[in-house]
Z-matrix of the N, CA and C atoms (Angstrom, degrees):
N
C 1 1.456
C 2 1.526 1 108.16
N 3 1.296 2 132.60 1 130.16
C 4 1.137 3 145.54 2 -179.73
C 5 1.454 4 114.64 3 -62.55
N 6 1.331 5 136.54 4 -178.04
C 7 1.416 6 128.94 5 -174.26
C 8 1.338 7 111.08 6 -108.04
N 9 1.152 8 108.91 7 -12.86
C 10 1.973 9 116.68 8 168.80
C 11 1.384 10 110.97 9 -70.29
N 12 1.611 11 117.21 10 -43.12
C 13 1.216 12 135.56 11 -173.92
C 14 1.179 13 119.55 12 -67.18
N 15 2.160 14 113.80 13 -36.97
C 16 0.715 15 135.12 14 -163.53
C 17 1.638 16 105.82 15 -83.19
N 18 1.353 17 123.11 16 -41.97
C 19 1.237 18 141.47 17 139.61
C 20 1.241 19 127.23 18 -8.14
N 21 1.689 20 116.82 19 -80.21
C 22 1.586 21 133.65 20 147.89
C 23 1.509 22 98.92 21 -24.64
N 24 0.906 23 125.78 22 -113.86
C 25 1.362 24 145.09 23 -160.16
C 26 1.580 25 99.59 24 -9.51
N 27 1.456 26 120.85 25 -44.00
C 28 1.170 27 139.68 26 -119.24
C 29 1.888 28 83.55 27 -105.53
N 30 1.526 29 114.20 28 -59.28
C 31 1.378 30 118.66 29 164.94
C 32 1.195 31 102.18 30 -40.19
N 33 1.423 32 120.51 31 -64.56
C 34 2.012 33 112.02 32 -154.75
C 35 1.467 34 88.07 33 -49.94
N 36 1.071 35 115.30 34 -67.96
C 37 1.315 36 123.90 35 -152.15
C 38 1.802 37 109.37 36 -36.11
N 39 1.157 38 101.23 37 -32.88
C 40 2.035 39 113.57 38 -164.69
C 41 1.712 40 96.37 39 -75.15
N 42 1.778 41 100.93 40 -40.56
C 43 1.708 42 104.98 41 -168.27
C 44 1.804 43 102.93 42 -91.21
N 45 0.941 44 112.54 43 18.03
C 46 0.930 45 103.49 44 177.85
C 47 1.628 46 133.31 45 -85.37
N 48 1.613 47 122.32 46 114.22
C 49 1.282 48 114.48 47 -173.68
C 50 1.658 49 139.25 48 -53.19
N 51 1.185 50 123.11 49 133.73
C 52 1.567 51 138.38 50 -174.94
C 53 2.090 52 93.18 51 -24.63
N 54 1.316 53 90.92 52 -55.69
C 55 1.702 54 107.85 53 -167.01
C 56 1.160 55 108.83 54 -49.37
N 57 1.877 56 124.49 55 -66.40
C 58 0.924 57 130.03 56 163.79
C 59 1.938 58 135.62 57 -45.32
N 60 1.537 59 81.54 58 -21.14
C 61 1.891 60 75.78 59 175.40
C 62 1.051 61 98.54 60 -106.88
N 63 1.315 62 149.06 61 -32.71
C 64 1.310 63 137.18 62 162.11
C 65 1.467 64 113.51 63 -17.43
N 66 1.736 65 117.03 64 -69.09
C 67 1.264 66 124.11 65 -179.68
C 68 1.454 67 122.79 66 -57.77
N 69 1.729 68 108.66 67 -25.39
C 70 1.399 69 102.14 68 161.15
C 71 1.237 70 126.85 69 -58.03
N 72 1.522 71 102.86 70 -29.93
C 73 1.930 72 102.11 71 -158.10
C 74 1.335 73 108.21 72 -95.53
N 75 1.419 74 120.24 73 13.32
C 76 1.419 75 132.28 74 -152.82
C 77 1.909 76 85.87 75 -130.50
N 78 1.303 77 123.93 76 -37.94
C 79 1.343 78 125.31 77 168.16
C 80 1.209 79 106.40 78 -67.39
N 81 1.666 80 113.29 79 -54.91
C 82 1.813 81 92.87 80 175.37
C 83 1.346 82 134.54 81 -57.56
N 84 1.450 83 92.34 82 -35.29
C 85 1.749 84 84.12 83 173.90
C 86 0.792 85 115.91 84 -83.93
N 87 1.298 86 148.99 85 7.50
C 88 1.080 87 135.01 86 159.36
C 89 1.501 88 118.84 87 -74.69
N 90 1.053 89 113.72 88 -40.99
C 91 1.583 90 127.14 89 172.91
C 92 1.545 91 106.44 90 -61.55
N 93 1.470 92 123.04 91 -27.16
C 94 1.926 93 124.64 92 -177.49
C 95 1.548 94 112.10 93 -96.15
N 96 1.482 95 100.67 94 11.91
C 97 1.655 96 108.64 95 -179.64
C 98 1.547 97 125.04 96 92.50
N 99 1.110 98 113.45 97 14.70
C 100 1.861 99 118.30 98 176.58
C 101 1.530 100 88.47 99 -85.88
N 102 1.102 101 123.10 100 126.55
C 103 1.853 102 143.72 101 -169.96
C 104 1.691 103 74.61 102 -107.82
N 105 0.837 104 136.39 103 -21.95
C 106 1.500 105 119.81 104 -149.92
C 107 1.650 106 122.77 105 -127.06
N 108 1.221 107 120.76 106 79.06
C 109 1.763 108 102.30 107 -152.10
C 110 1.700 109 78.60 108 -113.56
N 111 1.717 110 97.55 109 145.48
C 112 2.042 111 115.05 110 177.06
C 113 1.714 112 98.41 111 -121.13
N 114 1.105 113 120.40 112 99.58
C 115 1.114 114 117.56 113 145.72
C 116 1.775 115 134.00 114 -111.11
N 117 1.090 116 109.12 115 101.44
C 118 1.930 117 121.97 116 -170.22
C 119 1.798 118 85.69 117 -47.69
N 120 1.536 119 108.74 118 126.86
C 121 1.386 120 142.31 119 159.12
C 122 1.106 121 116.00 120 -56.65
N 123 1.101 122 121.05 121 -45.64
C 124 1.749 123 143.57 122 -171.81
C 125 1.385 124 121.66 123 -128.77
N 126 1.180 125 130.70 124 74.96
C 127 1.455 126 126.16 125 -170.02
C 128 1.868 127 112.90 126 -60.36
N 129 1.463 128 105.23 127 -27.37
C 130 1.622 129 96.35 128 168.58
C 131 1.413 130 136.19 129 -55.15
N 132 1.248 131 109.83 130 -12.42
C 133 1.759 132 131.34 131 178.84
C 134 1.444 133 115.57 132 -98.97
N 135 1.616 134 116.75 133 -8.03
C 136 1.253 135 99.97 134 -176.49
C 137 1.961 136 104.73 135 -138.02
N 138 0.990 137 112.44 136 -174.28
C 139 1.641 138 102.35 137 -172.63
C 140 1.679 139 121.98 138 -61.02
N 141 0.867 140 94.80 139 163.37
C 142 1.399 141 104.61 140 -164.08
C 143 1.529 142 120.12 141 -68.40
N 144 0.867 143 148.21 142 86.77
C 145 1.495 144 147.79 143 -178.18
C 146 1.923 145 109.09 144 104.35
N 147 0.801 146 115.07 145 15.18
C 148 1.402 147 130.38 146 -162.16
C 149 1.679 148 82.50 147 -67.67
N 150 1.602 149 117.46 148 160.97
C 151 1.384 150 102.10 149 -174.41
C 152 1.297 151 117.26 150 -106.76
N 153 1.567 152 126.20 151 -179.17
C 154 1.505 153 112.19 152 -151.16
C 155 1.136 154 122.45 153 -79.31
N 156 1.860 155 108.62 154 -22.50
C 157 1.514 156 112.18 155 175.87
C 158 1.364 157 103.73 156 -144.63
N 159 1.434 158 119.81 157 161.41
C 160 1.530 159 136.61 158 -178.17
C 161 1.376 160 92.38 159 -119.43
N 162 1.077 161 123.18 160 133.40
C 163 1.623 162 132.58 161 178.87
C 164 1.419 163 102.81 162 -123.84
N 165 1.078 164 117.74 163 120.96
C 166 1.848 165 131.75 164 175.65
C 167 1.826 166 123.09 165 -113.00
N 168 1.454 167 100.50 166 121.51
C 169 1.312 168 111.59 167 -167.45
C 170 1.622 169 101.12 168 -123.98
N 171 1.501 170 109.14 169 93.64
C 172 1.682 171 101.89 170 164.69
C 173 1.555 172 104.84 171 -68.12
N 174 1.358 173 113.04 172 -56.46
C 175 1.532 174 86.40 173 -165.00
C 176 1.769 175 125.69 174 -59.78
N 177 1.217 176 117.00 175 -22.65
C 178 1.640 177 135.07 176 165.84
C 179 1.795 178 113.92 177 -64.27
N 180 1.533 179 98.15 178 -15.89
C 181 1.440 180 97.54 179 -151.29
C 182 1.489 181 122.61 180 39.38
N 183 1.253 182 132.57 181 49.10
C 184 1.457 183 135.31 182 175.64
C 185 1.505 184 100.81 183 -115.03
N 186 1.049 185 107.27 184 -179.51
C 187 1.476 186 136.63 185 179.66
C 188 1.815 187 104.46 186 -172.89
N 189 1.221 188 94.45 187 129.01
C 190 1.560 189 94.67 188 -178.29
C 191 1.648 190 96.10 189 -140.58
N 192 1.322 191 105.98 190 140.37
C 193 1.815 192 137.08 191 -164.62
C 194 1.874 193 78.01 192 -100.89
N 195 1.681 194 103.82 193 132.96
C 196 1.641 195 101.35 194 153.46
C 197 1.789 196 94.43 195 -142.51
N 198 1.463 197 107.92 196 145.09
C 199 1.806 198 108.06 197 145.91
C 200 1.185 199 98.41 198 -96.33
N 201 1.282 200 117.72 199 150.68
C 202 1.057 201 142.31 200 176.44
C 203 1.716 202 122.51 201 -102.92
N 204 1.581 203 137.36 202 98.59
C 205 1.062 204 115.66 203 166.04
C 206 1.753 205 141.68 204 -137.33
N 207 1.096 206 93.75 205 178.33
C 208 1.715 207 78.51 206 -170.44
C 209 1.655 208 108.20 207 -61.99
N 210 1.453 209 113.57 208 -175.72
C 211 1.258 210 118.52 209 -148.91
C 212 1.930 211 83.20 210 -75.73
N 213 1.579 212 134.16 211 -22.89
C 214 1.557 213 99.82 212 -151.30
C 215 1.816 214 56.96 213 -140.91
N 216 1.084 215 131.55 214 66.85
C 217 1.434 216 128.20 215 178.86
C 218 2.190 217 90.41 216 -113.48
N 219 0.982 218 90.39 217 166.76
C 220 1.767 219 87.81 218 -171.01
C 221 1.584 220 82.01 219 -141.08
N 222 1.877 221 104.76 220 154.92
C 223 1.127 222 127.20 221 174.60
C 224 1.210 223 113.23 222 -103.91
N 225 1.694 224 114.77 223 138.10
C 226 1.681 225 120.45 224 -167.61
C 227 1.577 226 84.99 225 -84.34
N 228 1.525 227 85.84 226 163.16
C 229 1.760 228 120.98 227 170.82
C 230 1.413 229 95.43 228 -52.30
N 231 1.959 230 116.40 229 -58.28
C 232 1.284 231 111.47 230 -161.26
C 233 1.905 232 109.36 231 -60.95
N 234 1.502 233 115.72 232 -19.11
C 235 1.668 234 132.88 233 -158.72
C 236 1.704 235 92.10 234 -83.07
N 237 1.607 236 102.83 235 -36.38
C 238 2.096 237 105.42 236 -160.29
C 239 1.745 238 82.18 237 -86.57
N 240 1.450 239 130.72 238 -36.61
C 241 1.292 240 102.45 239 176.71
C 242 1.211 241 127.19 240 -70.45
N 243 0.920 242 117.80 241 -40.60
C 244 1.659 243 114.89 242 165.23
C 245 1.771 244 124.27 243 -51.31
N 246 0.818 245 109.19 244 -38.53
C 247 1.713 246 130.33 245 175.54
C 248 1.697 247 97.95 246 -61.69
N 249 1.498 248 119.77 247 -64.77
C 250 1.459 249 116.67 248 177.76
C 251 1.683 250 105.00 249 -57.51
N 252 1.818 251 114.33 250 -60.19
C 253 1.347 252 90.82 251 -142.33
C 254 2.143 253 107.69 252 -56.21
N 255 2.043 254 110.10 253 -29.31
C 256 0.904 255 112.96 254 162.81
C 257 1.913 256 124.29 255 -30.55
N 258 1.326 257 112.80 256 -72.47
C 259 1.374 258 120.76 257 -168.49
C 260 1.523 259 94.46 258 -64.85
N 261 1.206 260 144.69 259 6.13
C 262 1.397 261 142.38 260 -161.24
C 263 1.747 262 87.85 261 -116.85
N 264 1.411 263 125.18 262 -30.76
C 265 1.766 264 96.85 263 177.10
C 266 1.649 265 89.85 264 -110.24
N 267 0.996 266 121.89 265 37.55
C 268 1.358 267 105.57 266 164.26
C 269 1.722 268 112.66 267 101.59
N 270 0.906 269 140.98 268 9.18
C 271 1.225 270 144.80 269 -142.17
C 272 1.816 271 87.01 270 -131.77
N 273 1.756 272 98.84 271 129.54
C 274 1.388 273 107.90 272 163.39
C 275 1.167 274 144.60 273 -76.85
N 276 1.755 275 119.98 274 82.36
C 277 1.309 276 123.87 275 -148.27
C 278 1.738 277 89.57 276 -131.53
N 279 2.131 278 74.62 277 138.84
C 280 1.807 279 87.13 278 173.70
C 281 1.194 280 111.49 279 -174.71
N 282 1.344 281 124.46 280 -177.12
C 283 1.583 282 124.51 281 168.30
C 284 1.259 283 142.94 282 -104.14
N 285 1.008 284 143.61 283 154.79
C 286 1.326 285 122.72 284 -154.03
C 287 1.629 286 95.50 285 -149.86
N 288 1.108 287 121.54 286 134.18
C 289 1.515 288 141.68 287 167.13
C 290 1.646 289 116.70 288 -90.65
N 291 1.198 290 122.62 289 180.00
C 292 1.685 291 144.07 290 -169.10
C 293 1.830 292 81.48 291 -90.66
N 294 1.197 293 102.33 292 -51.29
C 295 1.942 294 103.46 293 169.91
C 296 1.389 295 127.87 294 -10.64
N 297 1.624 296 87.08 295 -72.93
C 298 1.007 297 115.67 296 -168.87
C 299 1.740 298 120.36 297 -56.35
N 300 1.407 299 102.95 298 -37.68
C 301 1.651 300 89.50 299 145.59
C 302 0.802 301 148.81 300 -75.30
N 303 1.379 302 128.57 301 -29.49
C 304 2.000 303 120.07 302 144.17
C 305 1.077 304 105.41 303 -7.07
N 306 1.430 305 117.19 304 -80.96
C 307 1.169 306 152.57 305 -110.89
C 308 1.625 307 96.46 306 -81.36
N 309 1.292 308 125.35 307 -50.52
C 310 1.191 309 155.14 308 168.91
C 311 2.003 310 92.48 309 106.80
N 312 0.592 311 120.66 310 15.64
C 313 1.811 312 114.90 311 177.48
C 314 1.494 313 125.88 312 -79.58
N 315 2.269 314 103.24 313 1.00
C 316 1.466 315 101.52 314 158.90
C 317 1.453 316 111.26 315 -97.55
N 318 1.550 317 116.10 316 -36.14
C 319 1.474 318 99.53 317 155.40
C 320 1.232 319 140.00 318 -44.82
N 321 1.295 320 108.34 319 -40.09
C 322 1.579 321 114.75 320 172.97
C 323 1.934 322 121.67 321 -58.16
N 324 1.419 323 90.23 322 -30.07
C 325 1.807 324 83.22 323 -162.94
C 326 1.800 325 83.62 324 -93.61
N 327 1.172 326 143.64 325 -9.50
C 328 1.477 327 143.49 326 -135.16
C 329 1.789 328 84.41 327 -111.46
N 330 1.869 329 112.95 328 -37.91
C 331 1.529 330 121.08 329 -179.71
C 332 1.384 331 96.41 330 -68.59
N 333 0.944 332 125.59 331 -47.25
C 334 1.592 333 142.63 332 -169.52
C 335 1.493 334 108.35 333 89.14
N 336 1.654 335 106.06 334 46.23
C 337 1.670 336 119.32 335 161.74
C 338 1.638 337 112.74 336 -59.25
């Protein structure tokens, strides 16, 4: 890919909406073997910062916690507590940006590289 191209790509990727990458990262995993994707419809009904999706892998045996946000989107206190107390019993919890696909580092954690 050229560096103009590389560029392009590189804008969509920054403007790209919460909504729209959500559904990407919910297509990939589905395609890397998570049978199981949780995303809460209504965040007013359920706890507070809890994160946007639960991804479930019998054959990986994983489960991986992500928030999801836009490129200049910021994570609440109530979103980083949930994220710690998770990664605190062991559980793979984190965040993930429009970046992060450039980047290739949602494929990577989704392969379980």
């Amino acid at each position: 890919m050229n560096t103009e191209r590389t560029d392009i790509v590189a804008q969509g990727v920054n403007v790209m909406s919460e909504k729209n990458f959500q559904t990407r990262v919910i297509q990939l995993a589905k395609f890397h073997g998570f049978e199981l994707v949780y995303h809460t419809h209504n965040s007013q009904r359920s706890a507070p910062g809890f994160p946007d999706l639960v991804m479930v892998s019998t054959q990986r045996k994983r489960i991986l916690y992500r928030e999801l946000k836009a490129a200049k989107g910021r994570v609440t206190a109530d979103q980083q507590e949930w994220l710690n107390a998770l990664a605190r019993t062991g559980q793979d919890a984190g965040v993930w940006r429009p970046a992060d696909l450039l980047n290739g580092r949602i494929i990577s954690e989704l392969r379980c590289n």
